[in-house]
N, C-alpha and C positions, 0 to 999 in steps of 0.2 A: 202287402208288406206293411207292419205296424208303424204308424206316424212316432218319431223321436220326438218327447216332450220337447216345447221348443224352451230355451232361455229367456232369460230377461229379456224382453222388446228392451229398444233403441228409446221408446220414450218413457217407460220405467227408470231406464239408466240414467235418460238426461234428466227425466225429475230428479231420480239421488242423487248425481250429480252437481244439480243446482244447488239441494239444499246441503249438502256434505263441505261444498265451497262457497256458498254466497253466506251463508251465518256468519262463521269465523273472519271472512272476510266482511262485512258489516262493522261486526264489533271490531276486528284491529283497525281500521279505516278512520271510525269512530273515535276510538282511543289515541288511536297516534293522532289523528285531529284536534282533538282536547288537549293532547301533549302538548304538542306543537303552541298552538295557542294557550297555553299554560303558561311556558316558559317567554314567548312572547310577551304574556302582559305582567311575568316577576320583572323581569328586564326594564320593563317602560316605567314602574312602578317604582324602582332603584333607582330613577335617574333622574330624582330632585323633586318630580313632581305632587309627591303625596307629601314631603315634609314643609312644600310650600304651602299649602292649600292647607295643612293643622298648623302651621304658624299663623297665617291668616286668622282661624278659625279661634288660635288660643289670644291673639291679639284684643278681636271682638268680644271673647267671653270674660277676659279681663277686666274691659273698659265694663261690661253688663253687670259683674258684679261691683265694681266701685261705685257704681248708679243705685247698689242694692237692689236688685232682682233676688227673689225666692230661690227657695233651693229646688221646688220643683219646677219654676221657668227653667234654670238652670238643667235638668233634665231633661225639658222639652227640646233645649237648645241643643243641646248634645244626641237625643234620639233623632230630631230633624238632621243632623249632621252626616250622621247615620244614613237615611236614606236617602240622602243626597248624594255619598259616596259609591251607594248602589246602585246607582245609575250615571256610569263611570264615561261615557262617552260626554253628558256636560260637565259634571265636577272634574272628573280627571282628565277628561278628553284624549283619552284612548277609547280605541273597538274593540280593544282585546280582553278588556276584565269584563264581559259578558260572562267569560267560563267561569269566573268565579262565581255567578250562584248558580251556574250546572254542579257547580263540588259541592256547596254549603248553601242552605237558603237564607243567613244570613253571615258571611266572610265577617263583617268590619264588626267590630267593638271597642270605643269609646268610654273613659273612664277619666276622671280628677283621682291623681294620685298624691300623696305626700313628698313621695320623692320620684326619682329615676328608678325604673324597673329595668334591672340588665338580664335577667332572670332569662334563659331560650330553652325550648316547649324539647322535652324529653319524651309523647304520646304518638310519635311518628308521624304528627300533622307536619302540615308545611309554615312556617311559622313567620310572619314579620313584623316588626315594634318602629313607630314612629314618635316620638315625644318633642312637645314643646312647651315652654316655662310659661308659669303665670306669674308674673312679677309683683302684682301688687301682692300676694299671700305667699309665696314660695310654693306653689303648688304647682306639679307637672300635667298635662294635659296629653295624656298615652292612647294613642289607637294603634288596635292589634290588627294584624292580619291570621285567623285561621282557618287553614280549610285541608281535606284530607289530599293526596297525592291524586293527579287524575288515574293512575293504573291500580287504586284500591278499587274503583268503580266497575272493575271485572267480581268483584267479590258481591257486588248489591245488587240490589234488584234494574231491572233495567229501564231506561230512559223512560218517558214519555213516545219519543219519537220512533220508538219502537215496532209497533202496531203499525205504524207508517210504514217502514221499513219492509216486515212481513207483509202487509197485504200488498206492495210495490211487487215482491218477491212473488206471491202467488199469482198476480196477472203479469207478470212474464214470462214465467212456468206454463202457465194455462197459453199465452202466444204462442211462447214456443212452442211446447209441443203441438198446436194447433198447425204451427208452418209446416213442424218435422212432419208430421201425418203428412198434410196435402200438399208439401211440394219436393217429398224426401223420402217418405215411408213408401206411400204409393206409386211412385216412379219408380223406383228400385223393386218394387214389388212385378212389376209388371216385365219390367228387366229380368228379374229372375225367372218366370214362367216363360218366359222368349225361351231364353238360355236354357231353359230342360227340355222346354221340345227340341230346339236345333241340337241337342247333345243325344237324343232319341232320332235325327234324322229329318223331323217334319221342320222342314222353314219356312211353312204359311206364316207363321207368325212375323207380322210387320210393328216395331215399335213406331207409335206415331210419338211425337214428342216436339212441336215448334218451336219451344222455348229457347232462346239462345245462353240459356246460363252453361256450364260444368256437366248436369245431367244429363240436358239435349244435346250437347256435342258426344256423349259418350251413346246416347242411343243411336246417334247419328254412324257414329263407325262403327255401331255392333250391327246396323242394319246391312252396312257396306261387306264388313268380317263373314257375315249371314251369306247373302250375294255370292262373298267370293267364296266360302264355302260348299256352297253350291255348284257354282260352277265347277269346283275343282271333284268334288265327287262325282259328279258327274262327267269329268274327264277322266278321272280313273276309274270308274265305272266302263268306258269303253276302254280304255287301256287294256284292263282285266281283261276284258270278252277279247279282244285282237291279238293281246298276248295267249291263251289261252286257245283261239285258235292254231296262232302258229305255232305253241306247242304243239297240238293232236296232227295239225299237218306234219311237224318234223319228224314225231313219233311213229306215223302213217308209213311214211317217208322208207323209217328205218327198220318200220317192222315187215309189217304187210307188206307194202310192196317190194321189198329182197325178198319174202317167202314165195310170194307172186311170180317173181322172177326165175325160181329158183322153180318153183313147182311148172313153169311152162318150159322147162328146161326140160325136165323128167318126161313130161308129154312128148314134147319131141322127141325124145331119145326112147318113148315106147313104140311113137310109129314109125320108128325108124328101124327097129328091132325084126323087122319080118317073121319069119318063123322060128324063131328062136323063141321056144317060151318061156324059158328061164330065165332071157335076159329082159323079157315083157314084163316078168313078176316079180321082179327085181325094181324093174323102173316104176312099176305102177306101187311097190311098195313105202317107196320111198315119197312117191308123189300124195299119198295117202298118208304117210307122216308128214308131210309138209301141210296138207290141209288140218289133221290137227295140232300143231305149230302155229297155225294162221290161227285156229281159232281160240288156240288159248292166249294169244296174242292179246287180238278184241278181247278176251275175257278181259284180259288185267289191263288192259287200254281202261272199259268199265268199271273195272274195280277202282283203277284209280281217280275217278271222275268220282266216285261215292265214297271216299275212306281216305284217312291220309297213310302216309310210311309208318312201316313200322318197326321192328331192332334192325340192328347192323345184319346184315349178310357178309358170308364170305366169297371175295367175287371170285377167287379160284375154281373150284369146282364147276360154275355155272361158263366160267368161259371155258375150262375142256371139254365141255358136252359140244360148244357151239363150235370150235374147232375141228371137233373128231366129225361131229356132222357135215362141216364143209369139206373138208379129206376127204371123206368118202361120195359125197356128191360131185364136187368139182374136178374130181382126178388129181389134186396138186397136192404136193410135198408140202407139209407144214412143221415146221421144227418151234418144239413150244419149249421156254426159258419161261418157267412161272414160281415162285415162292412155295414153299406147303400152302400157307393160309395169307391171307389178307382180308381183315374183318373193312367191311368202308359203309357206310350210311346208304342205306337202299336207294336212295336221288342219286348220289355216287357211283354208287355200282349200277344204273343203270345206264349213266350216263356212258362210261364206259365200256360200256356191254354194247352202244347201241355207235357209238364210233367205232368200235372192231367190226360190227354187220355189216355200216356201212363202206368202210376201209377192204372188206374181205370181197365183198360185190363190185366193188371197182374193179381190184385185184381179175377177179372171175372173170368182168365182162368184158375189160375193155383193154385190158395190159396186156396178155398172151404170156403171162409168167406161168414158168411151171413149179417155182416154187415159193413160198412166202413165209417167213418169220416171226414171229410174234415171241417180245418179249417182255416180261413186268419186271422190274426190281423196285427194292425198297428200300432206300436211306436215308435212317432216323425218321422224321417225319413227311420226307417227299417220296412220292412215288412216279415213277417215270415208264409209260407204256409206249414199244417201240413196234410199228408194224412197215415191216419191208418184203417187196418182192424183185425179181429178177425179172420183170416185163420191161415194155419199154418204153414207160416214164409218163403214158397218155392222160395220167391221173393227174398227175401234179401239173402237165401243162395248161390242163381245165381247169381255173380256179374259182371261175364265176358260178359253175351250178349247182343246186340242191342241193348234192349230197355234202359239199365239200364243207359251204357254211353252214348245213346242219352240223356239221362235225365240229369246226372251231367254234361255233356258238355253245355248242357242250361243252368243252374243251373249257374256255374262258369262262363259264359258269362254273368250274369246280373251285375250290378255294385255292387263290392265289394262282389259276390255273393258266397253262399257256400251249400253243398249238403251233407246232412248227410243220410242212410239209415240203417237200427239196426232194433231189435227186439221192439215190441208194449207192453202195459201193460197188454194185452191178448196172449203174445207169437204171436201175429203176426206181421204183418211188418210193418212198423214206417218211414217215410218217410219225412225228413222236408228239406226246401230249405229256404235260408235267403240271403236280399240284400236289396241297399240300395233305397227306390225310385227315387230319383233325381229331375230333372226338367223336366216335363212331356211334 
């Protein structure tokens, strides 16, 4: 049988996996981190402490030009201010305007203006104005804040810390899936090869598995499942063969030995015959249909041992042959009440066939009836088979042997089936069996 291409392994999957989730997840992590600490250091930045620190700063630059310094000290002074603000945990003394040159590599800009700029940034930057007076010239001293929003930073290129990020990602990827293989992939591997042979029957297969994680407890009860597997086929394995005997026994029962009985009937009744040859050839005829009766018996005993059932039979016709046969061997009155047809499932129709053998051999041997009844009817879907004789009752008061619970174990094996046996409206034995026909 051709192998099914298999599918994506488990550690293909968990690679796409990893990287289908851990990227996106990287970057919003990232971004809402930036966020986060964004609005953190606008907030700290608002709340007095940048317009102290340029009041300070315009105070100094004032007094420096009244001292007459240059206009490029003047610029020195203002660029040093500059990177002093860029390193905001001592000028500013917050840890949170770090992110500002994650946005911009250079946030602050510093400027001597003429007047007050009220002027706010219309370029989608993030924009703030801090101004303080220079007194001795009327001139303002304006530092800007700008920098882009942190959620533009999905649109550029990506961090520095990136490369970090991804090679993190690939020796995790490379762990994991090193774990899944040897302590996930090939345990369940070896699980599944148990599990086809014990589905095939062979349960040599023993998973070993010491581990006490999830896995070893579940090889641990599959070993146990296995076990009791085992043992239980192996109980029904004799079940079969013990059932199966006492089928061929009951069957034995109700074939062959009422033919047995019937053909040593015949015998005696030839040597008993004296010079009568006609009533010799008469009885040896019948004795000689009973032998092959017995052997078409064992035929279909064998047949059924090698073939299952096959369509519906109609059990009418097959029970007036067995009737008009016992009539004329037994000497007894039989009054038959039977349908035209009754189609029934050949298990069915044997079943039945083989409680009338039996029921009619009792009748025969051991009641002294001279006559016996048989009758089938059929409403709607039950059918109800009634065998009574005028003997005196020897049957039904024996309810422990062979024949009898041959008979109700048939009986109770039809569907929905039941077996009543009691006295007749003659004090003799009364025998009815009811079930349901079914689908034939």
């Amino acid at each position: 049988m051709p192998s099914t291409p298999r599918r994506l392994g488990l550690r293909l999957q968990l690679a796409l996996f990893y990287l289908a989730l851990s990227i996106p997840a990287l970057l919003l992590i990232e971004q809402a981190t930036l966020g986060v600490q964004f609005q953190r250091c606008l907030t700290e930045l608002d709340d007095g402490r940048v317009q102290r620190v340029l009041t300070a700063e315009a105070a100094a630059l004032d007094a420096a030009r009244l001292r007459g310094i240059a206009q490029t000290e003047v610029e020195q002074r203002l660029r040093r201010f500059v990177l002093e603000l860029e390193r905001p945990r001592e000028s500013l003394g917050t840890r949170a305007a770090y992110v500002l040159l994650e946005l911009a590599p250079h946030p602050f800009a510093v400027r001597v203006t003429p007047e007050p700029d009220h002027e706010s940034g219309t370029d989608g930057m993030v924009h703030r104005r801090w101004q303080a007076p220079l007194p001795s010239s009327g001139d303002w001293l304006l530092l800007e804040l700008r920098v882009p929003s942190p959620w533009d930073l999905l649109r550029r290129p990506l961090s520095f810390e990136w490369p970090i990020a991804v090679a993190f990602l690939t020796l995790f990827l490379i762990g994991s899936t090193w774990f899944l293989r040897r302590r996930v992939l090939m345990r369940i591997a070896r699980i599944e090869a148990a599990a086809r042979a014990w589905a095939r029957g062979d349960f040599a297969p023993h998973l070993v598995d010491r581990s006490g994680d999830e896995l070893g407890e579940l090889a641990a009860d599959l070993n146990r499942m296995a076990a009791d597997l085992k043992a239980l086929f192996a109980t029904r394995a004799q079940l079969a063969t013990l059932e199966e005997r006492r089928r061929l026994a009951r069957d034995l029962h109700d074939t062959v030995k009422q033919k047995v009985f019937a053909l040593s009937l015949q015998l005696a009744a030839a040597r008993e015959s004296g010079g009568d040859g006609e009533r010799l050839q008469l009885r040896l005829h019948e004795a000689g249909a009973l032998v092959e009766e017995i052997q078409r018996e064992l035929a279909d005993q064998l047949r059924e041992l090698r073939e299952d059932a096959g369509a519906a039979e109609d059990l009418v016709p097959a029970l007036q042959r067995r009737l008009e046969d016992f009539a004329r061997r037994s000497g007894l009155a039989v009054d038959l009440h039977l349908p035209p047809q009754l189609n029934l499932a050949p298990a069915h129709t044997e079943s039945l066939l083989r409680i009338v053998d039996e029921a009619l051999a009792n009748c025969w041997r051991h009641s002294g009836a001279r006559r016996v009844g048989v009758r089938v009817r059929r409403a709607q879907r039950r059918v109800r088979l009634v065998i009574e004789d005028d003997g005196r009752g020897t049957a039904r008061q024996s309810t422990q042997g062979m024949g009898i619970a041959n008979m109700r174990q048939r009986a109770i094996g039809l569907p929905a089936g039941s077996f009543v046996i009691g006295a007749g409206a003659t004090a003799g034995t009364r025998i009815e069996v009811e079930f349901e026909q079914g689908d034939a």
